[in-house]
N, C-alpha and C positions, 0 to 999 in steps of 0.2 A: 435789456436786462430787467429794465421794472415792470414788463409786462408779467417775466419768468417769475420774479420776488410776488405780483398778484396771485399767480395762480400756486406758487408753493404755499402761501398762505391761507387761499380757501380753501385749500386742500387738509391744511392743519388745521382748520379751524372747526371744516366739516368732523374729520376724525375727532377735536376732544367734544364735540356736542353729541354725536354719536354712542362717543363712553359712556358718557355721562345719563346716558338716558334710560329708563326703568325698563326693563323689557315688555312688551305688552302682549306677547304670546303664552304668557303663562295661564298653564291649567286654572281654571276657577273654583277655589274651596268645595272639596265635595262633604258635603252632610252624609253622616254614618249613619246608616239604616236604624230606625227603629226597630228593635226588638220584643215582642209580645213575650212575656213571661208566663208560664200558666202558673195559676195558682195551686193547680195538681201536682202533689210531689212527685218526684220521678218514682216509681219503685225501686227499679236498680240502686236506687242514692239510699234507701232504706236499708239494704238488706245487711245482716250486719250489724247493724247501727243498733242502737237505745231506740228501743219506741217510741214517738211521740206522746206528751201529754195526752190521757184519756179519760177525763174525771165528766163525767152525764148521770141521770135521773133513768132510772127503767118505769116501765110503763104503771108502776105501783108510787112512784117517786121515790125510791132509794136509790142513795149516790152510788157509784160505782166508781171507783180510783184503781185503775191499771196497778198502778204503783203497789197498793199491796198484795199482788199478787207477783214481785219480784222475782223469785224463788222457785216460782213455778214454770210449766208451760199452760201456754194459755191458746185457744183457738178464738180468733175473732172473725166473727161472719155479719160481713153485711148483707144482709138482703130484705125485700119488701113483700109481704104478706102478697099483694097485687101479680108478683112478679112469676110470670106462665112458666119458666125457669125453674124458678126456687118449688114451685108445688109440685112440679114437675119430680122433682129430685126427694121430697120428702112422701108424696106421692107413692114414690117407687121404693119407698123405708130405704135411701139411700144414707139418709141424715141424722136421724133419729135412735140406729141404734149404735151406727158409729158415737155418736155423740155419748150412749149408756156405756159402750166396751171401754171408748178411751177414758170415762170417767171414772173407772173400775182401776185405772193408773193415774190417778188424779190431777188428769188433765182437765183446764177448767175450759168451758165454752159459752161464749158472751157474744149474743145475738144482736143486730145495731141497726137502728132504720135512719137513714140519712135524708130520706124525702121532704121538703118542706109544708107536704103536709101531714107527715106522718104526728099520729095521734094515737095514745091508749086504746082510748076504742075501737079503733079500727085495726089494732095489733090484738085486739083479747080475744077474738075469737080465734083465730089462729093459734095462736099459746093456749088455749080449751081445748083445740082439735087433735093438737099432737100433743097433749100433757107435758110442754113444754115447764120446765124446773127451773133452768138456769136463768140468768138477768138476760131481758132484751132492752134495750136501750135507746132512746129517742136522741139524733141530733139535729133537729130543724136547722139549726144556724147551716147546716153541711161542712163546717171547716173542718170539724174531724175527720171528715171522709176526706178532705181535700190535703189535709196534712197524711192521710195514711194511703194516699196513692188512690183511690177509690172512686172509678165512675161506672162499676159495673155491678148489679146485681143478678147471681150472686158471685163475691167475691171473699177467700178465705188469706186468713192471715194467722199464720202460727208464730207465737213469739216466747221464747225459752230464755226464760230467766233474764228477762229486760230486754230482750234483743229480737230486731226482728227475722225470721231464717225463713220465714215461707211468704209467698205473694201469687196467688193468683185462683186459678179454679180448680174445684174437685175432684175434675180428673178431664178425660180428653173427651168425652164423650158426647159433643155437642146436643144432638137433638133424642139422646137415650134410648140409642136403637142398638149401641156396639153391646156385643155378647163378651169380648176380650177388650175392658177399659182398664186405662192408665188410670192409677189411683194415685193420682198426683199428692193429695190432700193426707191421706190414711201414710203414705209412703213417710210424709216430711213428718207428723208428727210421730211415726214411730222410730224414723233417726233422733228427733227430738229428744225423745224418753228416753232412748239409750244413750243419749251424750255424743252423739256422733253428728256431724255436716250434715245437713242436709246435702243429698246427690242432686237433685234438681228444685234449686229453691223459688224461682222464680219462670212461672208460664201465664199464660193470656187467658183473663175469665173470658167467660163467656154469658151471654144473658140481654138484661134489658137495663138501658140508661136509668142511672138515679139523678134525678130530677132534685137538685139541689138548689137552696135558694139561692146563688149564684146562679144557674144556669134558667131557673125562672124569671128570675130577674131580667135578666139578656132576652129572654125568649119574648115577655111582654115588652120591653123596650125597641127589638124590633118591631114586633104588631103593631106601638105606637107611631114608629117610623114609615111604615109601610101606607099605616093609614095618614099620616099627614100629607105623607110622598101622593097620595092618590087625591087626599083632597084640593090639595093645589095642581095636581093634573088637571083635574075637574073642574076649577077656577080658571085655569088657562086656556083652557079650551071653549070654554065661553064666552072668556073675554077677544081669542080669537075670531067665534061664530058671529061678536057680536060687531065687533071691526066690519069684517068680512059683509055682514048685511049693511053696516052705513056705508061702508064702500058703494056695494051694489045700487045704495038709495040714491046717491049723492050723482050716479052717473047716468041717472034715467031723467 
């Protein structure tokens, strides 16, 4: 009998140590992915909406305040004097007289260099060549381009009485060879003037990166990466050559 009372015991004893014990196959905490946010608004999050703050200096130094032009419609173009795109298109008096017709409905058009080295001087000849009238506007910092969805020049923005209703380019015709283009641009702002939706408010520019100073920033902090990255290659690798010869000394 008191062999049977032993083993009924380790038996019970085994079971409450058992209970009692933390389980040790549990999953291990997973860390939730970081997520990179761009600093680029969506466009689609725009459309719709209240324009972003837009108060800058044009190439004369007069401010320019979005704001009081509430009531209106307004066309905002970004583009860069530099850009094989944009000359392209004015070039071709794509831009220039659109910009006279609609301003004949007094839509207003407000030119905008986001570049970070964009400069007067090197916007005045351009505004000389096409008797440009309307404000072009300097934002070196880039945030305005980066709050208005903007990393392409060129890129057109219509905005009707506070709101923004167009995003994107002037029409479809990427490299200005099509005979039958989509006037993407001419279409929104003359739903615009009439009070009416825009029917396709939002398409893909096309053109050349604006070189924001965010993104120069990033650009030079890689170079500086790349170059450090190489100069301790080059450290290493001599410190190996040089290993590698005491070795060879040491065994002759």
């Amino acid at each position: 009998m008191f062999p049977l009372l032993k083993v009924t015991f380790l038996i019970l004893n085994l079971w409450i140590t058992q209970s009692h014990q933390e389980p040790t196959d549990t999953a291990p905490e997973q860390t939730p992915p970081v997520v990179e946010v761009s600093p680029v608004a969506d466009p689609l999050s725009l459309l719709g909406k209240p324009a972003p703050a837009l108060v800058l200096n044009d190439i004369d130094g007069k401010s320019f305040d979005l704001t009081n032009f509430s009531d209106e419609v307004v066309v905002l173009e970004w583009t860069l004097p530099e850009c094989r795109f944009s000359r392209r298109l004015y070039a071709q008096h794509r831009v220039v007289p659109m910009i006279r017709r609609w301003g004949k409905e007094d839509v207003k058009w407000v030119s905008i260099d986001s570049a970070f080295y964009a400069h007067p001087e090197k916007i005045r000849p351009w505004v000389e060549k096409y008797s440009i009238q309307h404000p072009y506007l300097i934002d070196v910092t880039g945030l305005h381009a980066e709050a208005f969805g903007i990393k392409i020049s060129p890129t057109y923005l219509v905005v009707n009485r506070g709101k923004v209703v167009y995003h994107g380019a002037i029409d479809d015709d990427v490299w200005g060879k099509k005979l039958d283009r989509q006037l993407f641009l001419d279409m929104a702002i003359r739903d615009a003037v009439a009070g009416r939706a825009v029917e396709n408010p939002l398409t893909r520019s096309y053109g050349m990166q604006i070189r924001t100073r965010r993104i120069e920033d990033e650009r030079r902090a890689q170079i500086e990466e790349a170059r450090k990255k190489s100069t301790q290659d080059r450290a290493d690798e001599k410190e190996s050559d040089s290993q590698q010869q005491s070795t060879s000394g040491g065994d002759r």
